[in-house]
N, C-alpha and C positions, 0 to 999 in steps of 0.2 A: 815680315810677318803677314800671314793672307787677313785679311777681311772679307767678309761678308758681306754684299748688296743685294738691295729687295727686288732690283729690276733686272741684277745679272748681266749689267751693262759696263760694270766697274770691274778693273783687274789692276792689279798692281803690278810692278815691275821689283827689279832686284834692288835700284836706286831708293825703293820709299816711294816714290811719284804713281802716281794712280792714271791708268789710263780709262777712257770711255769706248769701249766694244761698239760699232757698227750696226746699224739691224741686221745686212748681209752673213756677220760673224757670226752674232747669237744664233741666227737663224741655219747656218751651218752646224753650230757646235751643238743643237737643239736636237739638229737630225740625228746625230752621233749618239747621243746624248740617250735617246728613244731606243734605240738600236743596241747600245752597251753602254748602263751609264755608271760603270768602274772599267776604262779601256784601262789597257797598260800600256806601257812607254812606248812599247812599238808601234804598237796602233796610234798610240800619239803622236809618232813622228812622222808616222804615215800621213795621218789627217792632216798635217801641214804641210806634206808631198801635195798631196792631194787635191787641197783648196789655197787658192794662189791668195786669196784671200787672209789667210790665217799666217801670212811668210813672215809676217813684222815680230808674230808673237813668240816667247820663247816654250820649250817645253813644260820647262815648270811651269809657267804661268799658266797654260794647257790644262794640268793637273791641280793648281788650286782653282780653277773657274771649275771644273767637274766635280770638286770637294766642294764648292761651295755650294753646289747644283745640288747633290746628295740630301747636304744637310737643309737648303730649304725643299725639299719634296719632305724628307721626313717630319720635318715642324708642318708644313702642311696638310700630311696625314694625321698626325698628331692632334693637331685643331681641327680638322672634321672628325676624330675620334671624338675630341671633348665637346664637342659640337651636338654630337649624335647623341651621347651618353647624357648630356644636362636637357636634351629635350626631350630623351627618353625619361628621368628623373622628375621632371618638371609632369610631365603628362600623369607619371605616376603618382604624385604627391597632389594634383589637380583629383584625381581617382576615389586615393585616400581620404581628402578633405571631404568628399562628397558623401562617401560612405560612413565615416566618422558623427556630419550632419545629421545625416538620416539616421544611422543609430543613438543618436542623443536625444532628435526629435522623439524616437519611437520610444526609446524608454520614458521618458515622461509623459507622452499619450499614455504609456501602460501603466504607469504608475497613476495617476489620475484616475485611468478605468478602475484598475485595483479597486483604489478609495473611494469608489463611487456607487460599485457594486455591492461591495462591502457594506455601507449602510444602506441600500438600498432594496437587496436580495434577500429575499427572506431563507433560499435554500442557495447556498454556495458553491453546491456540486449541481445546479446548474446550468449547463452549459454555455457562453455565449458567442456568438458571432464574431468569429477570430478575424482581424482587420491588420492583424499587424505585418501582413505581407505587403502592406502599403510601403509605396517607394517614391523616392521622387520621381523617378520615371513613372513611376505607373500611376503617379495621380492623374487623376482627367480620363484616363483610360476606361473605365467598368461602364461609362455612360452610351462605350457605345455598343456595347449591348445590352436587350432592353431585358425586362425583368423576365417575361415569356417568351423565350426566341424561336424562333420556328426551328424548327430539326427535321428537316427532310434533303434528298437529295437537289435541290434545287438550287440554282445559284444562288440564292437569299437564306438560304439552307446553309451552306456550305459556308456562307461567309458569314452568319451568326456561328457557326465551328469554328474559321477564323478568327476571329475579333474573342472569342473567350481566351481560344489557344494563347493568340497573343498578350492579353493579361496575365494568364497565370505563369508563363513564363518568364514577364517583365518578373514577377514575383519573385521569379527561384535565383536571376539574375540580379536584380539590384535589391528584392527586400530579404523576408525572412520567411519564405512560403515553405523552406527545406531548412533545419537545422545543418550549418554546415561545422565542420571542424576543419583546420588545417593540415594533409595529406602528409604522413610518417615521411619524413624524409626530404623534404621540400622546404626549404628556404629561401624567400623571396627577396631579393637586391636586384642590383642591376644586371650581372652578369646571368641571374637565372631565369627558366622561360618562361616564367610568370607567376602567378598568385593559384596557388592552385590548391583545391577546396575539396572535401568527400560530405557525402551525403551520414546523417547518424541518426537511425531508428522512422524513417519515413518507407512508405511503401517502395518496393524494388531498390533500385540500389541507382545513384547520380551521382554527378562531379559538375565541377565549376573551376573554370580557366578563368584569369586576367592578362593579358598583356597589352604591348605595346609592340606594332609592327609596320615595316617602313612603307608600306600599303596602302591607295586609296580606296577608301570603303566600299564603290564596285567590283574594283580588284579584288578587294577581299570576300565578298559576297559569290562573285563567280567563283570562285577556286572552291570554299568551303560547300556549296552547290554537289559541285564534283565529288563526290563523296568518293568513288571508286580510285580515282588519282589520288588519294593519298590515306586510307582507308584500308588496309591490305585485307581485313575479310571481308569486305564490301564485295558479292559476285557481279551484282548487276543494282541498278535502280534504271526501273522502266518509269518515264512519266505519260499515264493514261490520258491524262485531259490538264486543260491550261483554260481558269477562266478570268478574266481581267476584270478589276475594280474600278471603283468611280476614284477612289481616292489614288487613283496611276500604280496598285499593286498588283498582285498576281494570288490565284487560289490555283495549288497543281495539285491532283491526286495522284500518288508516286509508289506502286510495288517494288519493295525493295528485300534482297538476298544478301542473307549471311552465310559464308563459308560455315562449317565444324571446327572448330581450332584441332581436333584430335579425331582418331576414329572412333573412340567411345560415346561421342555425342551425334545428335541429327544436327541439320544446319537452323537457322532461321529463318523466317521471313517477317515481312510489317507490310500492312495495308495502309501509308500514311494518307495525311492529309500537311501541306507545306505553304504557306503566306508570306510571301514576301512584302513589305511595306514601309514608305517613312514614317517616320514621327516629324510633331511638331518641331522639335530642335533640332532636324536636321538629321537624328539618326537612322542608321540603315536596319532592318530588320528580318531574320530568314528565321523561321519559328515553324515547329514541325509536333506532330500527334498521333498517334494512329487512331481509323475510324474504325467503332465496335458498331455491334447493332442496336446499342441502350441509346447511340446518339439518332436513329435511324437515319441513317446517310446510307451513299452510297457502299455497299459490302463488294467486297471479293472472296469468291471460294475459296476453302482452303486448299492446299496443294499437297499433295502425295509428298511424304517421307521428308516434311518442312512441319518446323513446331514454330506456329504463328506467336506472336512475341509481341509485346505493348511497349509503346513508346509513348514514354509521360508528355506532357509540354517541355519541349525541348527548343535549344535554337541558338543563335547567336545574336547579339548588341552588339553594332558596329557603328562606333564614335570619328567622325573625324576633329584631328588633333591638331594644335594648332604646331604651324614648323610644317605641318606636311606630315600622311601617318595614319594611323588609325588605332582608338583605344577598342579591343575587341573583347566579350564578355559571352563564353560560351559556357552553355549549360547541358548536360547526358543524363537522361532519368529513362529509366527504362525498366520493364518486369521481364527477364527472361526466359520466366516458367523454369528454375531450376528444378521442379520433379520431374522434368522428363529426363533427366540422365541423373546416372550409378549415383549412391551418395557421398561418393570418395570423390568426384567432381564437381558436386554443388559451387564449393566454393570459387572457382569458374565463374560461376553465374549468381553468384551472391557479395561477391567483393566490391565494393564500390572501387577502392584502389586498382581493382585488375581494370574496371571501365575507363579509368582516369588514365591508366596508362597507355594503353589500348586504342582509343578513340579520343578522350577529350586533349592531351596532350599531343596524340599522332597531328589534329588537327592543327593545332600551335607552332606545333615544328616544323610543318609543308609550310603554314604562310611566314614563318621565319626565315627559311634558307631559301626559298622564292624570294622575298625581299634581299636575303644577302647576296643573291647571285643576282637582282638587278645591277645592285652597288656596285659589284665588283664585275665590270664589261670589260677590265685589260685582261683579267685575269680569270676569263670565264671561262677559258680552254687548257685544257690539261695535258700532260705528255700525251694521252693515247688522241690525240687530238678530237678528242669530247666535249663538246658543252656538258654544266652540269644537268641538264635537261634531259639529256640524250643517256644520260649513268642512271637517274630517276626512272626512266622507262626500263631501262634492263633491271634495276632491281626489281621492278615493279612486275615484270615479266617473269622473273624468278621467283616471286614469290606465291604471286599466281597459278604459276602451272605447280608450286608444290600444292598450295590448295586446290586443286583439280584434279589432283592424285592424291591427296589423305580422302575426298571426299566422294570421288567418283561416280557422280550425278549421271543418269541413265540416258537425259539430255542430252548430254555432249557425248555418246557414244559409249561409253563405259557400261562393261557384263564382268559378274562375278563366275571365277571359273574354279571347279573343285568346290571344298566345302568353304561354304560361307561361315562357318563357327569355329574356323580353323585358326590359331594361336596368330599366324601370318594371313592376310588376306589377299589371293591373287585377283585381279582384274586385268581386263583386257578391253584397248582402244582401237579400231579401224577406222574411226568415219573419215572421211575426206579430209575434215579440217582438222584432227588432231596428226593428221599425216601433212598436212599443209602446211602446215610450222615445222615440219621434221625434216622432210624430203625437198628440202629446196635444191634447185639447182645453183649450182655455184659457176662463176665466170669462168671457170678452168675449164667445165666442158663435165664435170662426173654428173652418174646420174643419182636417181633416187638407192637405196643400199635396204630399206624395211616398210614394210608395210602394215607390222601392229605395232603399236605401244601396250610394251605390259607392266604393269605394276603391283609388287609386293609389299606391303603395308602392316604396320601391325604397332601396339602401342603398350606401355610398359610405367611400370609406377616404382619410381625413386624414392628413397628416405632418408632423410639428414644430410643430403650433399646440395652443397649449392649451386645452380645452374649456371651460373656462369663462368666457375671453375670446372665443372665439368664440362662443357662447353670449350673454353679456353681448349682444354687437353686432347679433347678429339679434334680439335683443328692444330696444335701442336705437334701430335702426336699420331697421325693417321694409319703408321705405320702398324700401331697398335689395333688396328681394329678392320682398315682399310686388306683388300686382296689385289695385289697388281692386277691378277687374272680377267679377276671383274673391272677393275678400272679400265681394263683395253677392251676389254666386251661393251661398254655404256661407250666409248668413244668410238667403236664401231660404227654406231647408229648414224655417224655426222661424217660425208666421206671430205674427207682431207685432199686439200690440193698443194701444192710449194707453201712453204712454212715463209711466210710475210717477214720483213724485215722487222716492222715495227715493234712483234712480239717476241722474235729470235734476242734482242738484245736485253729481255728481260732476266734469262741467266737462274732461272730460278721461279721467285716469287716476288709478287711486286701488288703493296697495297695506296688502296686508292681512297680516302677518305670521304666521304659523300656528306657528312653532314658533324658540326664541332659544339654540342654543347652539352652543359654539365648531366645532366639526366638523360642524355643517351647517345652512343654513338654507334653508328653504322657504317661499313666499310665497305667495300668492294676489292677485289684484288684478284688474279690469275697466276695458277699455279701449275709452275710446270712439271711434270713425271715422267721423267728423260728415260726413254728408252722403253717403254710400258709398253707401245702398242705395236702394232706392224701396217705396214701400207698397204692397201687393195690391192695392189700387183704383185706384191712379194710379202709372202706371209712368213719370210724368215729374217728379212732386212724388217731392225727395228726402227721405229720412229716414236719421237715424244708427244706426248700429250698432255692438252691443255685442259684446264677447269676454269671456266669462270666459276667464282663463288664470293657467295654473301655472307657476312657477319654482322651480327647483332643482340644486345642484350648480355653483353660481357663486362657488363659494369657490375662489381659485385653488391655496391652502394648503391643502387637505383631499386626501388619497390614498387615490388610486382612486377616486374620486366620479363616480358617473354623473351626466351632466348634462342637462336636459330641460327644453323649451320645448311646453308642451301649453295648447292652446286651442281654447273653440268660444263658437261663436254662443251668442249668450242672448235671451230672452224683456226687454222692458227691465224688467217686471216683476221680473225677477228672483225666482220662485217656486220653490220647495224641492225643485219636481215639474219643474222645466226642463227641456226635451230637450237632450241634450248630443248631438254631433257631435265628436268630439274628431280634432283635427289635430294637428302638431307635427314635432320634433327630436326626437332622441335621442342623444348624443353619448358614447360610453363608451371611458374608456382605454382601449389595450389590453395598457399599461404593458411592451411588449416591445423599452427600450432595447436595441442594440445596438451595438458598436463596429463603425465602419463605416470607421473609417481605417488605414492601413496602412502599416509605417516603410517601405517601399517606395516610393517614388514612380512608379507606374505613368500612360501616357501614354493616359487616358483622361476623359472627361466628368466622370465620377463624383468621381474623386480630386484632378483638377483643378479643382473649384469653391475656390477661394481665399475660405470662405467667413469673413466677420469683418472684411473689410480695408475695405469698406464699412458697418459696423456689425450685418453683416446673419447675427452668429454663429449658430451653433447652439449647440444645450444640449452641457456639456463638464463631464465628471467629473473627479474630485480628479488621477486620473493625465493628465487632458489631453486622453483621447480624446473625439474626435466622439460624440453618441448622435443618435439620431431617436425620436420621442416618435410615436406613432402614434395613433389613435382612427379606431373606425369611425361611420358616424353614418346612422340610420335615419330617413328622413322617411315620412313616410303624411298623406294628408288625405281627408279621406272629404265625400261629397255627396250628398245629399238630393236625390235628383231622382226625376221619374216614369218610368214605363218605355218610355215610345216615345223620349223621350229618351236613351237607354241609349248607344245607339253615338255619338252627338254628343258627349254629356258625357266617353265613355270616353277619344277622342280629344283633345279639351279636355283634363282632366286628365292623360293623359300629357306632352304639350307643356308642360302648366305645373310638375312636379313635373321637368321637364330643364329647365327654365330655371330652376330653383329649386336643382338639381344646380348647371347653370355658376354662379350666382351665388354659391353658399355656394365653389366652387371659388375664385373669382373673390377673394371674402373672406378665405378662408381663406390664399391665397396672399401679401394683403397684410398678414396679421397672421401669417405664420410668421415665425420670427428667420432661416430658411436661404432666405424666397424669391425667386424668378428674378423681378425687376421692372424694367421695363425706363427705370424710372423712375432707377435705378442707373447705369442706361448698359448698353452691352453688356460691360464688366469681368465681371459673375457673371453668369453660365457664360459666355458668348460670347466675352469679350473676353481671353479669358487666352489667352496662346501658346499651350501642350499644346491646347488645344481646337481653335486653329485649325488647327496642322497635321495634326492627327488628320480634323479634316474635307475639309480639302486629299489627304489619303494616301486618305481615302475615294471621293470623288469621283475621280481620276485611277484608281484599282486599275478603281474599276467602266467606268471609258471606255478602260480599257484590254483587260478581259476582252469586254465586250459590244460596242464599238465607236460607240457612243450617250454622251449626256451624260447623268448622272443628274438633274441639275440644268435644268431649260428657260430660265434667263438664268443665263448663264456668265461670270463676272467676275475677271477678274485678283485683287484685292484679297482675299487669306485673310479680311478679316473679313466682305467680302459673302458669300464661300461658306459661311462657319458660319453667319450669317445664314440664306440662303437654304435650307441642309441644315436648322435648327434648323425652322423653316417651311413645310418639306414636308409634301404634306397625306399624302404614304402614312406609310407607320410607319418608319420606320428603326431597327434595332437591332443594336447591334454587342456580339458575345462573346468570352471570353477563349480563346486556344488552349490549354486544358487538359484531362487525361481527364474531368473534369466541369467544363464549361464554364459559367460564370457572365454574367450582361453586365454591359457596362461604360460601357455609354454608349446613348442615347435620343434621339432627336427627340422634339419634342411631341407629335406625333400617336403614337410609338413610346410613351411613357408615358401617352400617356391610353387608349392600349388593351390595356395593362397592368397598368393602375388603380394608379400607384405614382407614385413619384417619383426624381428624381436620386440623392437622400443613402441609398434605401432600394433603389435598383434592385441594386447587388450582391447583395442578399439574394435574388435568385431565380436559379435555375439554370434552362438551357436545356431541360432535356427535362419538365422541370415545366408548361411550356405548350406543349406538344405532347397531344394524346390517343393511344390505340392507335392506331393508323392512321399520325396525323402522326408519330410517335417511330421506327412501321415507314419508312415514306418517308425520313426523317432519317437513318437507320442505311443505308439502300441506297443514301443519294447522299451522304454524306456521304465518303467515301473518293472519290470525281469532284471534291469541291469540294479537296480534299487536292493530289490529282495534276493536273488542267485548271486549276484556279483557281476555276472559278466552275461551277454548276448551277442551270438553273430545274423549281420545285416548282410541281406542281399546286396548285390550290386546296384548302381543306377547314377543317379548324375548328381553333380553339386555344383556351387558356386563358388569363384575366387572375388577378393576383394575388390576386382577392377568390373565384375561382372560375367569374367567368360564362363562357360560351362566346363565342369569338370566330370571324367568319366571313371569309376572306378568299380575294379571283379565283385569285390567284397569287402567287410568291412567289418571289425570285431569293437567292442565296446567292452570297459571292464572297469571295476571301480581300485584305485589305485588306495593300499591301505599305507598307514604308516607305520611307527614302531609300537602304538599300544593298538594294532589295528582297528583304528577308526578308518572311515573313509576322508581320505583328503583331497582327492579330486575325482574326475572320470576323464579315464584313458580310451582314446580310438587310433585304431589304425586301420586306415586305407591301403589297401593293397592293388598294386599294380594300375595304379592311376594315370590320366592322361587328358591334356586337354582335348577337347572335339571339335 
């Protein structure tokens, strides 16, 4: 029977009798051991070929000294698992205890005030001097600035802005300066990445992180610094000036750029102001503000086609932990001006949950897997022989260039070509450097193959499907949506030389994990599409092609997660210097459930979707009511061509980035729970009665006003006319008779140039897609459409829900009557409509 020793210097024999191993031995079997530590018999009988050393021992005893080896590495690992876990535990319950303290202290300060004020106040509304953001950390703090501080650019200036900064941030961090609540979805143990917090009814919108990370608080201070390393819409942070403290900190003023998440918004900027500093106990501190003019400090102008943005006291607490480590307490307060973009995208920029995920968390997860990839230095190289270090910059680079193509800053070279109002957006890149990343030369000897970068863009609004199933399925399913034609066109741009060993044995598809924990994961992987392209020399011999591409945000249980499909061509080489081209998705909640139902039962399209009775529910909160789940979703794909090709490819790429539209529409529509499939039958929406008479009462009002059929085959049967009305290529839309008129019902062509849907179409009111002009026109016939019945409206432009302009010939209006001819709503049809 084997036994086990601690020192691995003990083996037994077949007799029972235990022998003592040599240091020579171990030291042999140690090597072997490193090298393959489950050999097999051969290899074991070899090693004893081998090493004259090892001639005495027998084989099997070979093989229980390697079992034995196995099993203490694994109790090894095991104990510095439990090692790590109780001193992460211990740091956390040291956290706890603190927080606990200080909110027991603070409720009895306020209970005390309460009762003090109470008989002391003659008026109880009041107001007083709210104190209760006092912390234990931020005790002693407020003294050191003084009750007048100066406010000017000056360094004495600057550092009364710091020294405030720095308190009221201790605030939102350890007291109670922000009401917070615990973040939907987040539950805090050991295995999750921390305590994580959303802001509730304070100005803009903030979050708050907790964790524990294996980091010393420089370390961690430099990294989180960095903001663009791990930050994905962070464009730039420029630091202007650096001025240094008596107490050994630093005052930096820092211009800093936000990407657009989508094309329907402008990007950001912040004018900060940034303080670095200890505290008394040792803690580190990085605390950030932006400077207005009310502080008079130093200003920066603003910048063309950037919506300047406020950043509250914001910042990190960085604790070092005893064991080694650091407890890290970061805080996101921010005003993002959400009235500069559509109000189907507010929520964008009103979510605290989208900040938390976004940025307060992104933050947490860099200094996470930074710390696990110290830990793990045997194992820090992966089959494509990468540190993870080296896979962080290529995502990082992929993610990048897709934000420099949804956003196309005039900066880095990017002109809009064609109409700029146009449903897709073409732009075009030559400058130097976006060709410098493109056109590299490769060791084989090819040269450059293009000389612009163009990019098709355009962005589209989901309803009730969730993004990270639909996501999942355009990278399952590429087939569906994907054109080989165009995939060998975008690998064009990258010329290919001998197809590298390293990627040939991938066979396919091959993913690469970059980062493992419960609330999000991101992957990497290269996909191959054999036989797609052709080689520069022979445009008839095929050869495959490579994508590198990124995933993320496929967790269906993760809130608020943006979700993203980014790929480009690759070199097969697969070289560290690859020109990247990045294509893709962009998929982002816009997390603005609404109730959409009404105890009313009104006789329109909308309310009468029976949806459920086919299986085909919508999402339905604890009281019962209907929600619609909405997401907007950005494509962009960019192309490497040369520039006499310019207006061919422009073309091409438009066409393909609308069938790329219908198709994810197409998709999307069979993975919502509420959608119209006709695969159901005509039951949901068509087949229900209220729908049918309501398209019956439509078509008769309108052959009765105009003396014409609306309909060109006219059929007895109510279900051919909803049919045939659902069909119509013009828009049909019908509103409620109220002083602000809502619709209530849509043909398909009526909702697809509305960019909406059935379950979501109440949510837009009437004069909302009108412009000045159209809402003039509307207001002067709209009293004809009242007393005649009916009016027709010139042509002119309107608005869809996402914002685009909409162009239509003409326009009739007419009041749809019922069976005792009352009016029951107003009918319009837009005829020969188009976006512009």
């Amino acid at each position: 029977m084997a036994m086990s020793c601690k020192d691995g210097k003990l083996g037994c024999l077949d007799n029972g009798k235990y022998v003592r191993y040599t240091p020579e031995q171990v030291e042999a079997l140690e090597r072997v051991y490193h090298e393959c530590p489950k050999p097999s018999s051969i290899r074991r009988q070899q090693l004893i070929r081998e090493c004259p050393i090892l001639s005495n021992i027998e084989p099997k005893q070979i093989k229980v000294w390697f079992q034995n080896r196995r099993c203490r590495e694994k109790q090894r690992k095991e104990a510095s698992r439990l090692q790590a876990v109780n001193r992460k535990l211990t740091a956390m319950n040291k956290l706890l205890m603190e927080e606990n303290d200080r909110l027991q202290k603070q409720v009895s300060q306020l209970v005390h005030e309460n009762s003090y004020f109470r008989q002391h106040t003659p008026n109880p509304s009041l107001p007083a001097k709210d104190t209760s953001c006092e912390s234990v950390v931020t005790s002693g703090q407020h003294q050191l600035a003084s009750q007048n501080p100066q406010r000017d650019a000056s360094p004495a200036g600057l550092l009364s802005i710091a020294e405030e900064t720095l308190a009221e941030f201790l605030s939102k961090a350890t007291g109670t300066a922000v009401e917070w609540v615990q973040m939907p979805g987040m539950k805090p143990g050991p295995d999750s990445i921390g305590i994580i917090a959303i802001s509730h009814g304070c100005t803009g919108v903030a979050a708050r992180a907790c964790g524990l990370v294996g980091l010393e608080p420089t370390r961690v201070a430099e990294i989180v610094k960095d903001r663009p390393s791990w930050f994905r819409e962070c464009r730039a942070v420029d630091v202007m000036n650096v001025l240094p403290t008596a107490n050994g900190g630093t005052v930096e003023l820092l211009y800093m750029q936000l990407y657009a998440p989508t094309t329907l918004a402008p990007p950001r900027d912040f004018w900060l102001l940034r303080y670095t500093s200890v505290l008394e106990d040792g803690s580190l501190v990085v605390c950030e503000r932006s400077l207005k003019s009310t502080q008079n400090g130093p200003s920066m102008p603003l910048v063309q086609n950037f919506v300047r943005a406020e950043m509250l006291p914001s910042g990190y607490l960085i604790r070092p932990c005893d064991g080694g480590g650091s407890i890290i307490h970061i805080v996101d307060h921010m005003d993002l001006e959400a009235c500069s973009v559509p109000e189907v995208l507010r929520p964008l920029y009103e979510s605290p949950k989208v900040l938390a995920q976004k940025t307060t968390m992104a933050a947490l997860r860099q200094l996470k897997q930074i710390a696990q990839e110290v830990t793990q230095t045997n194992s820090s190289v992966n089959g494509w022989g990468r540190r993870p270090a080296a896979l962080r910059a290529l995502s990082q680079r992929l993610s990048r260039g897709f934000n420099e193509a949804v956003n196309g800053f005039t900066d880095e070279g990017w002109s809009v070509i064609g109409d700029s109002m146009d449903d897709v957006t073409i732009t075009v890149n030559s400058s130097p450097d976006k060709l410098m990343g493109l056109n590299l030369t490769f060791s084989n000897g090819f040269a450059p193959v293009s000389n612009v970068v163009l990019c098709a863009k355009a962005s589209m609004l989901l309803q009730n499907v969730p993004p990270a199933i639909l996501l999942r399925f355009l990278r399952e399913h590429r087939s569906e949506w994907a054109d080989n034609n165009i995939d060998a066109y975008l690998a064009a741009a990258v010329k290919v030389g001998p197809c590298s060993a390293r990627v040939g044995g991938f066979g396919g598809q091959v993913i690469l994990p970059l980062a493992h924990t419960i609330e999000h994961e991101e992957f990497m992987e290269v996909i191959k599409l054999e036989g797609l392209g052709h080689s520069p020399e022979d445009a008839i011999v095929p050869r495959d092609i490579f994508l590198l591409q990124l995933c993320s945000g496929m967790d269906e249980n993760a809130v608020g997660t943006c979700a993203e499909l980014i790929f480009a061509p690759i070199d097969a080489s697969f070289a560290d210097d690859a020109p990247l081209l990045p294509s893709g998705f962009r998929i982002i909640p816009l997390d603005s459930a609404k109730e959409v139902s009404s105890p009313n039962r009104t006789l329109d399209l909308a309310s009468a979707l029976e949806i459920g009775s086919a299986g085909t529910k919508a999402s339905t909160d604890q009281s019962g009511n209907t929600t619609c789940a909405r997401s907007v979703m950005t494509i962009a794909f960019e192309f490497g061509i040369e520039s006499h090709m310019q207006e061919h490819v422009a073309s091409m790429a438009r066409q393909y980035v609308r069938g790329i539209i219908s198709s994810v529409q197409r998709v999307a529509l069979a993975l919502s729970p509420s959608h119209i499939s006709s695969q159901v039958g005509l039951r949901t929406p068509l087949g229900t009665p209220e729908a049918q008479t309501l398209a019956r009462w439509i078509c008769q009002s309108y052959r009765g006003y105009m003396g014409v059929e609306l309909l060109k085959s006219n059929s007895d049967g109510n279900e051919s006319i909803l049919k045939n009305l659902w069909h119509h290529t013009d828009a049909i839309i019908c509103c409620s008779m109220k002083a602000m008129p809502v619709f209530t019902f849509a043909n398909q062509a009526g909702l697809d140039m509305l960019e909406t849907t059935l379950v979501a179409l109440q949510d837009i009111s009437l004069e909302k897609i009108f412009d000045d002009n159209g809402r003039k026109t509307l207001c002067s016939e709209f009293p004809q459409i009242m007393q005649q019945g009916f009016a027709c409206l010139q042509g002119g432009i309107c608005l869809s829900s996402m914002g685009r302009p909409v162009s239509y010939e003409r326009a009739v209006a007419w009041k749809v009557l019922n069976e005792e001819e009352n009016a029951h709503c107003i009918c319009f049809v837009f005829i020969n409509w188009s976006f512009v």
